[in-house]
C-alpha positions in Angstrom: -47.6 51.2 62.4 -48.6 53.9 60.1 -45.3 55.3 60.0 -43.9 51.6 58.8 -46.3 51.4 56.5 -45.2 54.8 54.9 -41.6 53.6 55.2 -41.9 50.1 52.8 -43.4 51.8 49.8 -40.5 54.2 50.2 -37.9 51.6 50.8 -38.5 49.8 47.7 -39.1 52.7 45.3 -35.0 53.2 46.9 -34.4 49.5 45.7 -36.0 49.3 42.3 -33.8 52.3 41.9 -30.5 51.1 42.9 -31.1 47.5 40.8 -32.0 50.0 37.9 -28.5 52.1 38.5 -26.8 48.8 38.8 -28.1 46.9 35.8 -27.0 50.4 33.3 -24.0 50.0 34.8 -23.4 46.9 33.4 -25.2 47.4 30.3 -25.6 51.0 29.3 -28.2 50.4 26.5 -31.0 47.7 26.4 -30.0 46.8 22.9 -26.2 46.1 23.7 -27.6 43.9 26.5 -29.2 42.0 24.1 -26.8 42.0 21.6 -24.3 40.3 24.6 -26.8 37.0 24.9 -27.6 36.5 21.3 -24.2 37.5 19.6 -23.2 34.4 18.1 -19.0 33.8 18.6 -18.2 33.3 14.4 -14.3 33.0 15.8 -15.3 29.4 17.9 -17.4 28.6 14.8 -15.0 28.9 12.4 -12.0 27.6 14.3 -13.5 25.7 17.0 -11.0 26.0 20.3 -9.3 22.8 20.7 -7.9 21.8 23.8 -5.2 23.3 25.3 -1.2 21.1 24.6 -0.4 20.3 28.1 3.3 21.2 28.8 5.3 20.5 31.9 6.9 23.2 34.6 10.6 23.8 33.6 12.1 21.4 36.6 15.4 23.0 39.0 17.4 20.3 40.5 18.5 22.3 43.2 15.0 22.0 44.7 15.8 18.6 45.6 18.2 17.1 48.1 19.4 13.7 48.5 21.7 11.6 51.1 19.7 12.2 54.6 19.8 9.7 56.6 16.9 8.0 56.7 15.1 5.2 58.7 17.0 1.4 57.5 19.5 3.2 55.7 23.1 1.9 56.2 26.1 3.5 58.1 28.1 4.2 54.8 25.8 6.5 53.6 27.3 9.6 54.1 25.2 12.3 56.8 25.2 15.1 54.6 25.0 13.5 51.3 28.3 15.1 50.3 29.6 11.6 47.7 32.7 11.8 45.9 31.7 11.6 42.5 34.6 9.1 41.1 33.1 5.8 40.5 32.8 4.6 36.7 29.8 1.9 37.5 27.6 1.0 40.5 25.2 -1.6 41.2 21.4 -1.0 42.4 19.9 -4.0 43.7 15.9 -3.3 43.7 15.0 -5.9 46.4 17.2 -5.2 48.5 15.0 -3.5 51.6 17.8 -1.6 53.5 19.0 -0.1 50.1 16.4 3.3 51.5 13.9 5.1 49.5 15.9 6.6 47.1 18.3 4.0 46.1 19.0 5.0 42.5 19.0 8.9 42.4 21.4 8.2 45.4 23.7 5.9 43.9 24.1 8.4 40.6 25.0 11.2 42.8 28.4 9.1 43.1 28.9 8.3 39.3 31.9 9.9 37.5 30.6 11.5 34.1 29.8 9.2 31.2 29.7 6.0 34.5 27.3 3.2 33.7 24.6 2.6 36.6 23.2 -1.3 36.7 19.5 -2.3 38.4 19.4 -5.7 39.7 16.1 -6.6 39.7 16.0 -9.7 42.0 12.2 -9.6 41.2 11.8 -6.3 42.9 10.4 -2.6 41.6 12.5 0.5 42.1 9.6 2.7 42.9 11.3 6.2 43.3 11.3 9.4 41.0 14.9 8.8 39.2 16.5 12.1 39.1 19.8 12.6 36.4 22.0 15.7 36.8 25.0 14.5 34.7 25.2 11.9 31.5 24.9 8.6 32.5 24.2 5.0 31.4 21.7 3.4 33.4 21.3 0.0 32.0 19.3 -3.7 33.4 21.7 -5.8 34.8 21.7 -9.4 32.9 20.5 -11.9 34.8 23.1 -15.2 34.8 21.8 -18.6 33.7 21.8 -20.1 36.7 19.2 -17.7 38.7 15.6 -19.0 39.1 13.1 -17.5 37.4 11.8 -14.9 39.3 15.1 -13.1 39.5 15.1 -13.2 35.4 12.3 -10.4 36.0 13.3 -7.2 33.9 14.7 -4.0 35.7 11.2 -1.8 36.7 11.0 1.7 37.8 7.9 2.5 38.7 7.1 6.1 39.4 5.1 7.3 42.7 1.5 8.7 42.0 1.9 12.3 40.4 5.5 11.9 40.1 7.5 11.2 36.6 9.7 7.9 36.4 13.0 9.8 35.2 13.7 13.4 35.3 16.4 14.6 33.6 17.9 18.1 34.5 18.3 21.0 32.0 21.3 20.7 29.2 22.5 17.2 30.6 24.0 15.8 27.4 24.6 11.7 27.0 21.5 10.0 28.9 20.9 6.7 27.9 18.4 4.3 29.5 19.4 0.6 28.3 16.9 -2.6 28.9 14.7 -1.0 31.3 11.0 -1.2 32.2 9.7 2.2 33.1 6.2 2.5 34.3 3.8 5.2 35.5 0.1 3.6 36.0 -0.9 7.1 38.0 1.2 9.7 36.1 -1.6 12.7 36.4 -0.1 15.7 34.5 3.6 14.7 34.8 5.2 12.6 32.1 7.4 9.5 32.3 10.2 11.1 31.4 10.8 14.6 30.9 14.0 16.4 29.2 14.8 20.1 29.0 17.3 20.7 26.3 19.6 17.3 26.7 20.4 14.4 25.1 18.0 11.2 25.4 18.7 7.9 24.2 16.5 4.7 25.0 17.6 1.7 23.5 15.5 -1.3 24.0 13.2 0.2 26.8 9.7 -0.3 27.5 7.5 2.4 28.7 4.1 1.7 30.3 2.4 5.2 31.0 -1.4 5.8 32.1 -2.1 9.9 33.0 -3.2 13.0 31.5 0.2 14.1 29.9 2.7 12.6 27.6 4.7 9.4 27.9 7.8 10.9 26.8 8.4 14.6 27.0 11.5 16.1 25.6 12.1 20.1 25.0 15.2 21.1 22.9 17.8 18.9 22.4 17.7 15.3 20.7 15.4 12.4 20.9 16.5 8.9 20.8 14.5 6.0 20.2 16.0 2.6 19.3 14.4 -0.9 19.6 12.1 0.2 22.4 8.1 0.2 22.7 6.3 2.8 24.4 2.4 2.5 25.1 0.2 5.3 26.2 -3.0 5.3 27.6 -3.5 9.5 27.7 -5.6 11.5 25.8 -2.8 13.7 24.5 0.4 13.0 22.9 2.5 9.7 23.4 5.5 11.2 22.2 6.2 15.2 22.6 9.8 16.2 21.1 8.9 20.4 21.1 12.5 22.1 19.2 13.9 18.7 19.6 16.2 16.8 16.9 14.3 13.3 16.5 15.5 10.0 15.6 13.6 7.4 15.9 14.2 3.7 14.9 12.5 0.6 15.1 9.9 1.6 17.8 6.6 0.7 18.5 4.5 3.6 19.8 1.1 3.4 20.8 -1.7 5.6 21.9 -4.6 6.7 22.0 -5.3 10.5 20.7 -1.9 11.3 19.2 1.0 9.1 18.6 3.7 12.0 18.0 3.5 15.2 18.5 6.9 16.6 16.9 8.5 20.4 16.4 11.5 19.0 14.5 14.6 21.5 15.8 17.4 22.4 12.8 18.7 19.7 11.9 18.0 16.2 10.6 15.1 14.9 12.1 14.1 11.1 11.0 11.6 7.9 12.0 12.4 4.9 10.6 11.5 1.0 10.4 9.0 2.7 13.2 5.2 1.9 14.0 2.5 4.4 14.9 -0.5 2.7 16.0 -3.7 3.7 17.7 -5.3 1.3 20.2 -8.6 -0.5 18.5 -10.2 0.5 21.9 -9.0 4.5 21.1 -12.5 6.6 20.2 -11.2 9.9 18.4 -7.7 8.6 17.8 -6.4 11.9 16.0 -3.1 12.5 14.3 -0.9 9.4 14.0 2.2 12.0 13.4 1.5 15.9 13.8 4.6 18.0 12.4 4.7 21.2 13.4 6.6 24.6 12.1 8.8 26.7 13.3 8.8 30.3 12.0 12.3 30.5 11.4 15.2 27.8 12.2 12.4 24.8 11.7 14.3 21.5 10.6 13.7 19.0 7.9 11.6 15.2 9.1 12.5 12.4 6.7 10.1 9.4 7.3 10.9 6.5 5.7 9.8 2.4 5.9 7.3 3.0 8.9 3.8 1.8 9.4 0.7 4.5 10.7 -2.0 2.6 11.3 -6.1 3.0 13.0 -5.3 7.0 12.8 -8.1 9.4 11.9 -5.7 11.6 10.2 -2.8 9.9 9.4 0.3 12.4 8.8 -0.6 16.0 9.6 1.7 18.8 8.6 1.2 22.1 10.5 2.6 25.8 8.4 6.1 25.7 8.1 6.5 22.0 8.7 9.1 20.2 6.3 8.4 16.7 5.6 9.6 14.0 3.3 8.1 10.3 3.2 9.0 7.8 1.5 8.2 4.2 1.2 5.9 4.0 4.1 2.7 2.9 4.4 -0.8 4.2 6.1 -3.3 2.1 6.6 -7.1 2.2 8.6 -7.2 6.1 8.0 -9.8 8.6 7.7 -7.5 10.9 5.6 -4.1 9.5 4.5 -2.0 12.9 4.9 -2.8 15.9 5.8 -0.9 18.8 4.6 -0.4 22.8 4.7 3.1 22.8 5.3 5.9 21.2 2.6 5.4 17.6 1.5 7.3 15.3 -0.2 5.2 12.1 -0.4 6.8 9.2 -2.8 6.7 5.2 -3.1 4.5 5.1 -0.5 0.9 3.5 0.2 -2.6 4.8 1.6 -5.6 3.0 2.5 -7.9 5.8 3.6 -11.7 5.5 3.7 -12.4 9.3 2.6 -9.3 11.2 1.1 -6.2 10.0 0.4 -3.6 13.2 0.6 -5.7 16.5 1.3 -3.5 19.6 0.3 -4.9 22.3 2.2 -2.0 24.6 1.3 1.8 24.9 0.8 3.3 22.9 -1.4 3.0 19.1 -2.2 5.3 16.9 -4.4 3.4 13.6 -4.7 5.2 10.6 -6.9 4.7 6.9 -7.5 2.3 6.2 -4.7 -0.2 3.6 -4.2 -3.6 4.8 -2.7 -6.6 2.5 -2.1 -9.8 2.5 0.0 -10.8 5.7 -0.4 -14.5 7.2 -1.1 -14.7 10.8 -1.8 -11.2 11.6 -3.5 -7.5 10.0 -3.8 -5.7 13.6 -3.8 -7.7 16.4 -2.9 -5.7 19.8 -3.8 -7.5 23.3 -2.8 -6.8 26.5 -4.4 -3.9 28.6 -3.7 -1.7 25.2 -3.2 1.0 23.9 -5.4 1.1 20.4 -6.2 3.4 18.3 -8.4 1.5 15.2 -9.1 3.2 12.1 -11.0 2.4 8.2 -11.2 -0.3 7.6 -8.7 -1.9 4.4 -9.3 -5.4 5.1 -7.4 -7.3 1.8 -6.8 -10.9 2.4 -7.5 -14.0 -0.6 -7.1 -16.2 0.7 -10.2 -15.1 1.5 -13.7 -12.6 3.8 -14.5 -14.0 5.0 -17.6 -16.9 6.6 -15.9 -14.8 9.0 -14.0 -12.5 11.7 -14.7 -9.3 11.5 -13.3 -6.9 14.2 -12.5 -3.5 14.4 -14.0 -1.3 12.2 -12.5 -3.5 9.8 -10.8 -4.4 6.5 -13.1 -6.9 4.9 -12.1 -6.5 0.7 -11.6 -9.0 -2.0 -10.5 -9.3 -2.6 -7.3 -9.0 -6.4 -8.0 -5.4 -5.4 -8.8 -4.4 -3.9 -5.2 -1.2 -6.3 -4.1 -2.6 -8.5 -1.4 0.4 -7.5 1.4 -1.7 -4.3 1.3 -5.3 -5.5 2.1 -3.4 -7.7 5.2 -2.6 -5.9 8.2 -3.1 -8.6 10.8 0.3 -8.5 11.6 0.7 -4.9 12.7 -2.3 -5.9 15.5 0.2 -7.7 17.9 2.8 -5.6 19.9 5.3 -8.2 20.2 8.6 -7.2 19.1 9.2 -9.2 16.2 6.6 -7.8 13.9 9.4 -5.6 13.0 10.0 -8.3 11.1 7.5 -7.9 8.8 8.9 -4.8 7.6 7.1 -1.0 6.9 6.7 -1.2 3.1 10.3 -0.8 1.9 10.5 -4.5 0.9 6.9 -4.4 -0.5 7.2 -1.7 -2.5 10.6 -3.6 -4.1 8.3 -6.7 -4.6 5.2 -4.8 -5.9 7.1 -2.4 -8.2 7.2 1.4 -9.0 4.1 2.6 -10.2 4.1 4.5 -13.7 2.4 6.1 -16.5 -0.6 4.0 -17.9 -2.7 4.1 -20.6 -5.7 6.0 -20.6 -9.1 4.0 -19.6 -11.6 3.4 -22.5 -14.9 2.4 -22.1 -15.5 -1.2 -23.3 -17.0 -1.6 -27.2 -20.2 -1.7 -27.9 -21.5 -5.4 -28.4 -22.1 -6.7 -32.1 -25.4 -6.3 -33.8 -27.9 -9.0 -33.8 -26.4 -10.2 -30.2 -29.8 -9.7 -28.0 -31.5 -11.6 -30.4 -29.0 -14.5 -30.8 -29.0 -15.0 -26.8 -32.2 -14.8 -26.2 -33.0 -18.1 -28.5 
């Protein structure tokens, strides 16, 4: 007993020792230990990390394979999948239950180049991860006259949980998805449809899309958008074109942080008669359009007659970004435009409800524009950006007189705002033919070109002896 109790004073003298080797080990001096837990991070202060642009895995198609027989299939299907690929257009009948799990990806693996691939609906979903290793047209069957209603159902493809709807293979020129509905309601971190330097058309095609990643996904390449609607419930991007040449035309895209996210490629990139809208229900709703620069080879966006609406930042131009807008309007912003790469902002309108166009650097050239709503300033320019600034009419509530205006801006009564722009109703619905009602290119034409004005004077005084003479 006595030897034990000799033994524990001497066993943890041997332990306060090792701690004491272990903690200098890990911080040689007291003062840098405290310096580690009260050594404020000034880079996340100044530049706060922002989260991380998802971007999917570069997809193979030779680590799929197709045509095994399966349970239900029919005897024509071929054992080892080995089709003759010479048939100009086939027919895909979604209800059909012995048609096997695969039923599309299946029937383009015997499509000729360029071939046309039809989806009978018949009321039923396609629900199968559509895989495209040459150009193709897959288009919606039209539905004859005489069918009963539920057969006049549109073409679906709905995509399997964690699985995108249509995956396109790298370089396949000529895609083109016609009259389709495409939906992913658990996409997780794939996208809807994903495209690795190819060529993506969809022309009147619907895209329901509820995950984590992008509706749309396309890297390299070109971007096509005609007459289609895409709506995504996803906290990042609807729309990601990354090096891609865009062309977008009277589309309806909405979402919910960003609406497009766009690298414009060399080339001509261009949106127009297209809407940008960010759900009423959306909490942070970011960057209706973010434009971002390439160090060298970076193409030109021209954005003309389109509608950015609910946005917290309307148009935001990354470095290096090359943009030119014109007669487009931007309504239910924080800040109109936001821009530190090269602007060209003209004919256009802004209802903002802090700063109309914020120049944070580059270089701006800012003509004939309507801005209206806002509170702090109409065109904010900081130092060390360039900005040539001519005919903005800036609708302000108080009177003019009592502020100074910078050159270029005149200020106008609010009272005088054209009522088109205080009227947005019609941008709320997402049926198609709001496109009716046009971006601004015919209200602008109505409403006129905005010029040089005279310069505000305060009113006169009022004549002497008029206190006295109202007062009796």
């Amino acid at each position: 007993m006595k030897t034990l109790q000799r033994f524990l004073p001497a066993a943890a003298a041997a332990l306060a020792v090792a701690l004491t080797g272990t903690a200098a080990q890990a911080f040689p001096d007291a003062a840098a230990r405290v310096d580690q837990q009260v050594r404020p991070n000034f880079g996340g202060l100044i530049t706060p990390p922002l989260k991380p642009r998802w971007r999917p895995d570069r997809w193979k198609p030779d680590r799929y394979r197709w045509g095994r027989r399966q349970p239900g299939w029919n005897d024509y299907y071929p054992p080892n999948g080995d089709w003759p690929r010479d048939r100009n257009s086939v027919t895909v009948d979604c209800g059909d239950p012995y048609a096997g799990p695969t039923p599309i990806s299946d029937a383009l693996r015997s499509l000729a180049d360029n071939g046309i691939l039809y989806i009978r609906s018949r009321g039923g979903v396609c629900r199968e991860t559509v895989i495209v290793e040459y150009p193709v047209i897959i288009a919606a069957e039209g539905a004859s006259i005489f069918d009963p209603a539920p057969a006049t159902a549109p073409a679906t493809i709905s995509a399997p949980e964690g699985a995108p709807c249509i995956r396109i293979a790298e370089g396949v020129k000529g895609v083109e998805l016609r009259d389709l509905v495409l939906t992913s309601e658990k996409g997780g971190r794939t996208a809807c449809i994903e495209s690795w330097g190819g060529d993506v058309a969809l022309v009147r095609t619907t895209v329901n899309y509820w995950g984590d990643a992008a509706a749309v996904y396309a890297s390299g390449g070109k971007l096509i958008l005609r007459e289609s609607s895409i709506d995504a419930y996803t906290w990042n991007a609807a729309v990601i074109a990354e090096s891609a040449v865009v062309d977008i035309t009277r589309t309806r895209i909405t979402g919910e942080e960003t609406g497009l996210d766009i690298t414009p490629a060399t080339g001509e990139s261009r949106i127009d008669q297209a809407g940008i809208m960010a759900r009423s229900t959306s909490g942070s709703a970011g960057n209706g359009i973010l434009v971002r620069g390439l160090r060298s080879g970076s193409g030109t966006l021209s954005i003309r007659n389109a509608v950015v609406c609910g946005w917290r930042n309307g148009l935001h131009l990354d470095r290096g970004a090359q943009v030119d807008v014109s007669r487009s309007r931007f309504c239910r912003t924080t800040v109109g435009v936001v821009s530190d790469g090269q602007l060209r902002f003209t004919e256009s309108a802004i209802g903002s409800r802090d700063v109309g166009i914020y120049v944070a650097g580059g270089n701006a050239y800012i003509h004939r524009n309507r801005i209206h709503d806002w509170s702090r300033r109409a065109i904010w320019v900081e130092q060390g950006a360039t900005a040539d600034v001519e005919h903005n009419w800036v609708y302000y509530g108080g009177d003019c007189w009592r502020q100074q205006w910078e050159r270029g801006t005149y200020c106008v009564r609010a009272s005088s705002l054209p009522p088109s722009l205080r009227d947005d109703s019609v941008y709320s619905t997402s049926s198609r033919p709001w496109w009716e009602a046009d971006g601004y290119d015919r209200g602008y034409s109505r409403d006129g070109a905005p010029g040089a004005l005279a310069p505000a004077v305060p009113p006169p005084p009022p004549p002497k002896g008029w206190r006295s003479r109202s007062r009796r």
